[in-house]
C-alpha positions as CSV (number, residue, x, y, z in Angstrom):
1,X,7.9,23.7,5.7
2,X,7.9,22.2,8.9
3,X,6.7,17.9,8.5
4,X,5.8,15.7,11.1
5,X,5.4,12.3,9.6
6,X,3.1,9.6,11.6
7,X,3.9,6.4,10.4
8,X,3.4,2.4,10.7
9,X,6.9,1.8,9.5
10,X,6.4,1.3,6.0
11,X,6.7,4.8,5.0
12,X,10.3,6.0,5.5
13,X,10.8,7.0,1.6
14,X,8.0,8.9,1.3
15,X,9.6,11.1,4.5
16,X,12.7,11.0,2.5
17,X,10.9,12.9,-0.9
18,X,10.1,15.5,1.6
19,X,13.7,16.2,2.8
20,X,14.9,16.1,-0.9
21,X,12.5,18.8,-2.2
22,X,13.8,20.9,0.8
23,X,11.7,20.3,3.3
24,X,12.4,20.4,7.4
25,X,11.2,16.1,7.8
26,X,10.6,14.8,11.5
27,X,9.5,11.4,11.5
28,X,7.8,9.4,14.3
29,X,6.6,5.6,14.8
30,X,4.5,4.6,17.5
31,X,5.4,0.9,17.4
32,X,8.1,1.0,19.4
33,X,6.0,1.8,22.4
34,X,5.3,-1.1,24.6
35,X,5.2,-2.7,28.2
36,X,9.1,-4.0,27.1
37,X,10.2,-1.7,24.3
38,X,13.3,-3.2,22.0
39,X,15.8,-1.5,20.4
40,X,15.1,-1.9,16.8
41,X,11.3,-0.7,16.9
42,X,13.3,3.0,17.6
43,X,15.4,3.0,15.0
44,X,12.7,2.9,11.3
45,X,13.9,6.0,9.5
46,X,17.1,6.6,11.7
47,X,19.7,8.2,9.9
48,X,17.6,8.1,6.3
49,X,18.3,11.6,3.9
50,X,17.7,14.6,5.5
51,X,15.4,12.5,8.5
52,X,14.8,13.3,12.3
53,X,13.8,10.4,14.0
54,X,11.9,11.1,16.9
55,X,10.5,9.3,19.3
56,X,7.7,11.3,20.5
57,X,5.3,12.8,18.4
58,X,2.8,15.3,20.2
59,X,5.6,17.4,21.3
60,X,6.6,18.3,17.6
61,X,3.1,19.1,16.6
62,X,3.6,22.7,18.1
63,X,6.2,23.8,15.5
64,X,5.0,21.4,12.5
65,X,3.2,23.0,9.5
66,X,2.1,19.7,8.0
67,X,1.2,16.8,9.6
68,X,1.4,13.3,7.2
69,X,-0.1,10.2,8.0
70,X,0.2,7.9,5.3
71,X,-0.6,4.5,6.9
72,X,-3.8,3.6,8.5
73,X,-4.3,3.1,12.6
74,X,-4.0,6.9,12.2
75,X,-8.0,7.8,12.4
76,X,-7.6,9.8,15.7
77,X,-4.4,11.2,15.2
78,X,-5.4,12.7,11.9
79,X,-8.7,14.1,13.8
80,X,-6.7,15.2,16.6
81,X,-4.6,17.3,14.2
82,X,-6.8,18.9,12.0
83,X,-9.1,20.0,15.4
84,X,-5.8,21.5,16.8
85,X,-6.1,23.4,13.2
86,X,-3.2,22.0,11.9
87,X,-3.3,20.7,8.0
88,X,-2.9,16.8,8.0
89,X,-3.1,14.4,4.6
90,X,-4.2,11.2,6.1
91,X,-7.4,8.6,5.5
92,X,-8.9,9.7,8.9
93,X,-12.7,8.6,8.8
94,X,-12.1,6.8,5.9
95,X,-9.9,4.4,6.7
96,X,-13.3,1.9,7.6
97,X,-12.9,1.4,3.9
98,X,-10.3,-1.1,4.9
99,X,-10.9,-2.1,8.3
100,X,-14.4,-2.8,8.2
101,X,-14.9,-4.9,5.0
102,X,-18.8,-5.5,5.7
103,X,-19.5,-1.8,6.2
104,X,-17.7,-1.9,2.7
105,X,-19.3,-4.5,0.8
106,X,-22.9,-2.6,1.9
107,X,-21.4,1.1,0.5
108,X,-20.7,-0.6,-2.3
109,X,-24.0,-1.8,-3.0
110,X,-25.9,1.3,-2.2
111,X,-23.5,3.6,-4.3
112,X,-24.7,0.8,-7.2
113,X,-20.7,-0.9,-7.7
114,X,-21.3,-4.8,-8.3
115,X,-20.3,-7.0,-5.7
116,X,-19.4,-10.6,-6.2
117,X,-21.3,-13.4,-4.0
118,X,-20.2,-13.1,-0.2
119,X,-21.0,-14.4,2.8
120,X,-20.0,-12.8,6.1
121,X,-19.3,-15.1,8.9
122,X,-18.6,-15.4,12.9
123,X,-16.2,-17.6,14.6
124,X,-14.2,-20.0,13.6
125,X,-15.9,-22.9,14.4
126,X,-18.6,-21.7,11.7
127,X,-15.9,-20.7,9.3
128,X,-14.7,-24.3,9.3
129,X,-18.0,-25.7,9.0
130,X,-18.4,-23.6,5.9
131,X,-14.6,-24.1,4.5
132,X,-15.7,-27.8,4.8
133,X,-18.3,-28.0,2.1
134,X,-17.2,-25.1,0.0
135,X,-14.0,-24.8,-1.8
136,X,-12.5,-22.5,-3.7
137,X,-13.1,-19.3,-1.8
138,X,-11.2,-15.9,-0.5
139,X,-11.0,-15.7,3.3
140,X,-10.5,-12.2,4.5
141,X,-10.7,-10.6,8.1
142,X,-10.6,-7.1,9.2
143,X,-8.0,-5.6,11.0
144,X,-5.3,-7.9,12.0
145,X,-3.4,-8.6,9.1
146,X,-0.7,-8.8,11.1
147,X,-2.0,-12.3,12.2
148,X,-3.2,-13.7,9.0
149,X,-3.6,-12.3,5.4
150,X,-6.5,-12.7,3.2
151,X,-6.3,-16.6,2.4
152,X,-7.4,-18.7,-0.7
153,X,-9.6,-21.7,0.4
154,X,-8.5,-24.1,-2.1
155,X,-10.1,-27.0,-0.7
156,X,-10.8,-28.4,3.1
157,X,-7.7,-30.8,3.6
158,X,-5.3,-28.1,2.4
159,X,-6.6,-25.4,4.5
160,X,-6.9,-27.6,7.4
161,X,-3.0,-28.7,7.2
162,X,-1.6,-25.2,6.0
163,X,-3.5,-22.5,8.1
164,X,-6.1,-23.2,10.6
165,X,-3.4,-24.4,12.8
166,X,-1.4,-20.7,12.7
167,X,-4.8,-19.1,12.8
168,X,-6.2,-20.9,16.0
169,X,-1.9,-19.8,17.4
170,X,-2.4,-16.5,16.6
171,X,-6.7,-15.9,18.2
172,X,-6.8,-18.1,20.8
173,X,-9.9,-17.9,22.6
174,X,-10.7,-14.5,20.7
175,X,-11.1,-16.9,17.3
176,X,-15.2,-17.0,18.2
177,X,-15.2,-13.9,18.3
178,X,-13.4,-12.8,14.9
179,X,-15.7,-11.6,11.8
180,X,-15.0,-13.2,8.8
181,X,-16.0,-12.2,4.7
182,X,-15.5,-14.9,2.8
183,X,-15.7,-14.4,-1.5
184,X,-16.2,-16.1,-4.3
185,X,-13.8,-15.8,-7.1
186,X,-14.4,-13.2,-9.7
187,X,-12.8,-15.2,-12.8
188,X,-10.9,-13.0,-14.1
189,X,-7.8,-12.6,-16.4
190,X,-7.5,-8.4,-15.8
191,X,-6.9,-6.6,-12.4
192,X,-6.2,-3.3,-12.7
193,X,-5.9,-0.2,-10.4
194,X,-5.8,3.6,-10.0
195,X,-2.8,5.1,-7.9
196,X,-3.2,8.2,-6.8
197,X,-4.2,10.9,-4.5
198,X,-8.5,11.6,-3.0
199,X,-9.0,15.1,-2.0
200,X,-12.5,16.1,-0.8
201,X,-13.8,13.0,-3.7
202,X,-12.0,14.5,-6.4
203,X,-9.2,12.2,-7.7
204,X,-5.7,12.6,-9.4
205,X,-6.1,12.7,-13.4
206,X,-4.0,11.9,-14.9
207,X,-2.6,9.4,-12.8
208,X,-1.1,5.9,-12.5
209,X,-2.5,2.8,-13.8
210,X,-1.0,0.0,-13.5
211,X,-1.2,-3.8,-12.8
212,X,0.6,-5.5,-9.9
213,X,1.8,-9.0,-9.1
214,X,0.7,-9.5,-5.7
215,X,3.9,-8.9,-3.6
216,X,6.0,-9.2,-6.5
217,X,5.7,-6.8,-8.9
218,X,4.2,-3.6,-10.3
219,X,3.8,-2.0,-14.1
220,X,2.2,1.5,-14.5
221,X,1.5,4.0,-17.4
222,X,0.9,7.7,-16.5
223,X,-2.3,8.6,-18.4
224,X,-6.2,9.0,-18.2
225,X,-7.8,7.0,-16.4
226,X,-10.1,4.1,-18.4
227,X,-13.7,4.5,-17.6
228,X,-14.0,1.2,-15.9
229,X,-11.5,2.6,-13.7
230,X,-12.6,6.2,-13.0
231,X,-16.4,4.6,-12.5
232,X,-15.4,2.6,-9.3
233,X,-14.0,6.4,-7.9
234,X,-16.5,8.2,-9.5
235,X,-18.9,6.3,-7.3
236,X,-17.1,6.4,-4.2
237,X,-16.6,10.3,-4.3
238,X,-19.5,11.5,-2.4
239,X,-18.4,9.1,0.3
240,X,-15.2,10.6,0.3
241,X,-16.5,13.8,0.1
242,X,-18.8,13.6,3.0
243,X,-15.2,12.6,4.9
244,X,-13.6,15.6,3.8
245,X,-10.6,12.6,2.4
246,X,-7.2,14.2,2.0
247,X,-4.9,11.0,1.2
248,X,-3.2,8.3,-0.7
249,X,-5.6,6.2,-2.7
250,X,-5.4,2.7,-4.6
251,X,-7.7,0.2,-5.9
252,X,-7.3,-3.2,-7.1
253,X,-10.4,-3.6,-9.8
254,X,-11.1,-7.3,-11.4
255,X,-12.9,-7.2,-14.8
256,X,-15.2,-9.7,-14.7
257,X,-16.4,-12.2,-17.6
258,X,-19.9,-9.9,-17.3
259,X,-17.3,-7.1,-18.5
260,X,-18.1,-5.5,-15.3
261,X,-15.1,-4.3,-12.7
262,X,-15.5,-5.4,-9.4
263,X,-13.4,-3.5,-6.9
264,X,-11.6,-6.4,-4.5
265,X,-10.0,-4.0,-2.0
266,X,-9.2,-0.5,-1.7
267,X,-6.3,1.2,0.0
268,X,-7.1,4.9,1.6
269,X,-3.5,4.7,2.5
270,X,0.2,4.5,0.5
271,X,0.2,1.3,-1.3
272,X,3.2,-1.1,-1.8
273,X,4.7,-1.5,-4.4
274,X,2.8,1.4,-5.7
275,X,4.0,4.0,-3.7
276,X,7.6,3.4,-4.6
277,X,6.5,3.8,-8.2
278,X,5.1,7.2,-7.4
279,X,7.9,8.6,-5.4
280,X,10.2,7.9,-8.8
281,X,8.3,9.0,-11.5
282,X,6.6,12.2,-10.0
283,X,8.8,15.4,-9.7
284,X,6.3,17.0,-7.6
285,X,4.4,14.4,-5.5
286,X,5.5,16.1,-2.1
287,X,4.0,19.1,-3.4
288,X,0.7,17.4,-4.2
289,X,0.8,16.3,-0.9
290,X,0.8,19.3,0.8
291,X,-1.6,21.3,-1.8
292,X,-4.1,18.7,-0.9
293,X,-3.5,19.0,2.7
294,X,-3.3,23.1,3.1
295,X,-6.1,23.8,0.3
296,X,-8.2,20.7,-0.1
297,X,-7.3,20.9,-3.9
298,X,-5.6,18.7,-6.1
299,X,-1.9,19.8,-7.6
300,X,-1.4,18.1,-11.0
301,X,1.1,15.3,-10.8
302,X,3.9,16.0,-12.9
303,X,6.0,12.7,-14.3
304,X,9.4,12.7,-15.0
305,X,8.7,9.2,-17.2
306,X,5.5,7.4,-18.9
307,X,6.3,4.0,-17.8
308,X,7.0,3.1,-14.4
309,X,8.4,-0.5,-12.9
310,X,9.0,-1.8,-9.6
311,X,10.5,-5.3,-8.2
312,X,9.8,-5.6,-4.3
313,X,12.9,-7.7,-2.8
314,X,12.6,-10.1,0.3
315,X,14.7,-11.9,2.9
316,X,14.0,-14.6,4.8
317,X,16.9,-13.7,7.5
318,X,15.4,-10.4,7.8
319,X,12.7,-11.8,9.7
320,X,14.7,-12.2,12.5
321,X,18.0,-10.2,12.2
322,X,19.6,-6.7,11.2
323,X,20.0,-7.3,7.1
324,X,22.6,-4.7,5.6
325,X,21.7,-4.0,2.2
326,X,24.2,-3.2,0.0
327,X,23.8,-1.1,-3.3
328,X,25.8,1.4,-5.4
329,X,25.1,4.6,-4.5
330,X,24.3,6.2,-7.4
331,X,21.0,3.7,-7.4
332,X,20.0,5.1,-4.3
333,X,17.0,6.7,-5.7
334,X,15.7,3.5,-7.5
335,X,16.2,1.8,-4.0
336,X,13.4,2.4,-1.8
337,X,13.1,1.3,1.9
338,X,10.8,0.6,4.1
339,X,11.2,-0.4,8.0
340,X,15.2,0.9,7.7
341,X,17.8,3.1,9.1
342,X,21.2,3.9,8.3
343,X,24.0,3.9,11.0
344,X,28.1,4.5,10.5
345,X,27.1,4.8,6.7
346,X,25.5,1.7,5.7
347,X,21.7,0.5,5.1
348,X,19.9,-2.3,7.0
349,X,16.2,-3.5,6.9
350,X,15.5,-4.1,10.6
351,X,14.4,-7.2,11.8
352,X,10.0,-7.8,11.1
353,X,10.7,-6.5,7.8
354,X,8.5,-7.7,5.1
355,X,9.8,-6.4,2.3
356,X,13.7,-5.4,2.6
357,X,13.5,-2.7,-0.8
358,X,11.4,-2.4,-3.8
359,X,13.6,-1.4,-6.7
360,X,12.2,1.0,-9.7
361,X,12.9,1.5,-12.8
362,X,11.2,4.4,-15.5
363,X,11.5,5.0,-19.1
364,X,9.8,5.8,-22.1
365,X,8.9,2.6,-23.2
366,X,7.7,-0.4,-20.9
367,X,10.6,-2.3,-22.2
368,X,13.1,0.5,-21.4
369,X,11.4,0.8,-17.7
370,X,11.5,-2.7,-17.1
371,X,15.2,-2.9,-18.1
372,X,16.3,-0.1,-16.1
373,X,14.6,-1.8,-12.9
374,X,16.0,-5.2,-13.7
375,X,19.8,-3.3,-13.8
376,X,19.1,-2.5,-10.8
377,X,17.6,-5.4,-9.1
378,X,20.6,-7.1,-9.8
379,X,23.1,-4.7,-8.6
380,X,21.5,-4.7,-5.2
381,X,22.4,-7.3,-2.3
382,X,21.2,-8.5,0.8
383,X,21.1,-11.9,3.0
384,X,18.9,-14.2,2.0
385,X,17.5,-12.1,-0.6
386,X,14.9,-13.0,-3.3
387,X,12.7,-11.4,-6.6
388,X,10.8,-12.5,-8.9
389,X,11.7,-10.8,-12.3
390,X,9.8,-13.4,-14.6
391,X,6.3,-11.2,-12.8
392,X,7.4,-8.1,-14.3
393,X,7.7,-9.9,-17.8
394,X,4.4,-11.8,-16.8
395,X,2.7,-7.9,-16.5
396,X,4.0,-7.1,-20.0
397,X,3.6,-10.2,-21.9
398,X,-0.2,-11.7,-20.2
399,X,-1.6,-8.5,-18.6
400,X,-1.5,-5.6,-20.4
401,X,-2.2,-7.9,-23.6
402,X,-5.8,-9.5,-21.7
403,X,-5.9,-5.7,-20.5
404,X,-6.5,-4.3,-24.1
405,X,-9.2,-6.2,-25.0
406,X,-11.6,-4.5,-22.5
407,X,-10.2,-1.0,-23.8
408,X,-7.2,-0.2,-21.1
409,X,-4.6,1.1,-23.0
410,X,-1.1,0.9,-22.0
């Protein structure tokens, strides 16, 4: 099959999976439009395994049998698609989910999933005035994450020295104007989450569970999903249903001391680390993809392993340069990239990069996967490079243990 991917960037493996089962792969970001367009905004998924980059993307629609968008900012050009009658996996309508986290909270509510104490919040000026006399809180905004991620409000001081100051830099005059949610905790020693695929509210099963060190790390087992899991989709089908939903789908579910599991955020998109779990253990995820897409059904996932790891790796010269990364090849598999290219035979992560590679590892045994991804972790290089290993133990030692107590088996 023909594939036109439609991607933020962050994507480039899951193009990759495509080529290797055989496919035809052309691959397209819009970033790299702009009044003064740079170089390296062109060149995410240059070179990469059996990869056309292009630069335009409408053209290639003509001769495309699939269409894939598997980051969000892609609402119109998945409806565009599927009214020009081509099949397209993408969150479409239901990428609000993310980007509107009010409209969220009140779904929630009315499909009868708890929801943890909230208040929703315009401008900054009242934001501080309410930071001021209440600590310990989750600040989150909608949309721009590329300005400021969701915050924790330890206390007033600390907030005011470490983050108003970027935040005013980054909103300017528009600050007044920004919507704020801002959360109280859910204590909590268990988040888990489903990764998987939504097709027309049905969900993967089995599927991956797994538990994630925020940025760091990520465990799963392939198995049934635990009913406090499969509750939180069960009740979000019909809105996924009445969206006609063909995507990539994670949740990040806190089990509260009530026993009840609130959902903090979920992704109608690929998730990271996640996704570079799923591209590893799966022998048939590009097939899922396009079963979902072309038939609005859902292809059982087939895995290749039980136990899946991953270890994301970061730079702090990446930021600002072309980073070569530097691995054997016969770990290129384990190695997954995100905003990359290869030229004259070598890798780099290209400069904006969060994440340079997360690196996986499968087995039979958590131990086993865990090892394998640690093997390789260490046999890969970059400047300025850093992991954090002692998460993935953390996972296997503190999580899944706390996990078993409210009946998630691992």
């Amino acid at each position: 099959m023909n594939i036109l991917f439609y991607d933020n960037g962050l994507c480039t493996e899951l193009a990759v999976s495509f080529a290797r089962a055989g496919h035809t792969v052309k691959y397209h970001t819009p970033p790299w439009t702009s009044p003064f367009p740079k170089c390296v905004n062109s060149c995410i998924g240059l070179g990469l395994e059996g990869v056309e980059r292009v630069q335009e993307f409408w053209p290639h629609t003509e001769e495309a049998n699939l269409v894939v968008c598997p980051d969000t900012f892609s609402k119109d050009v998945v409806n565009e698609c599927l009214h020009l009658g081509l099949p397209t996996f993408g969150a479409g309508e239901a990428e609000i989910l993310e980007h509107d986290r009010s409209f969220t909270k009140q779904l929630m509510k009315r499909v009868g999933l708890p929801v943890g104490p909230y208040v929703e919040i315009k401008g900054i000026t009242r934001l501080m005035d309410f930071l001021k006399t209440h600590d310990k809180r989750w600040v989150k905004i909608n949309r721009f994450r590329g300005d400021i991620e969701t915050f924790f409000h330890d206390n007033w001081p600390a907030t005011l020295a470490d983050t108003l100051g970027p935040l005013l830099h980054s909103f300017g005059a528009y600050a007044e104007q920004m919507d704020f949610v801002v959360e109280e905790p859910i204590e909590s020693e268990v988040e888990i989450g489903f990764d998987g695929l939504v097709v027309n509210g049905g969900f993967s099963e089995p599927c991956l569970i797994g538990y994630e060190a925020k940025d760091l790390a990520y465990t799963g087992v392939f198995c049934k999903a635990p009913k406090i899991v499969s509750t939180v989709n069960d009740k979000l089908a019909s809105f996924f249903r009445s969206k006609q939903t063909r995507s990539l789908y994670s949740t990040e579910i806190r089990i509260g001391k009530d026993g009840k599991g609130y959902l903090i955020d979920p992704c109608v998109r690929a998730p990271h680390p996640p996704l570079a779990a799923e591209l590893e253990v799966y022998k048939n995820f590009p097939e899922a993809i396009i079963q979902a897409a072309t038939k609005g059904t859902i292809l059982p996932l087939e895995p290749v392993a039980k136990y899946v790891c991953a270890v994301e790796v970061k730079s702090d010269w990446v930021e600002d340069h072309w980073c070569e990364l530097c691995f054997d090849p016969q770990l290129r598999k384990q190695i997954k990239l995100q905003q990359a290219c290869k030229i004259g035979g070598k890798y780099y992560a290209l400069p904006g990069s969060f994440v340079v590679a997360t690196i996986v590892g499968m087995g039979p045994s958590i131990e086993r996967a865990e090892a394998n991804c640690i093997k390789a972790v260490e046999a890969f290089h970059c400047r300025g490079m850093t992991y954090d290993l002692d998460s993935l133990r953390k996972i296997r030692q503190e999580n899944i243990p706390a996990g078993l107590e409210f009946g998630i088996e691992f």
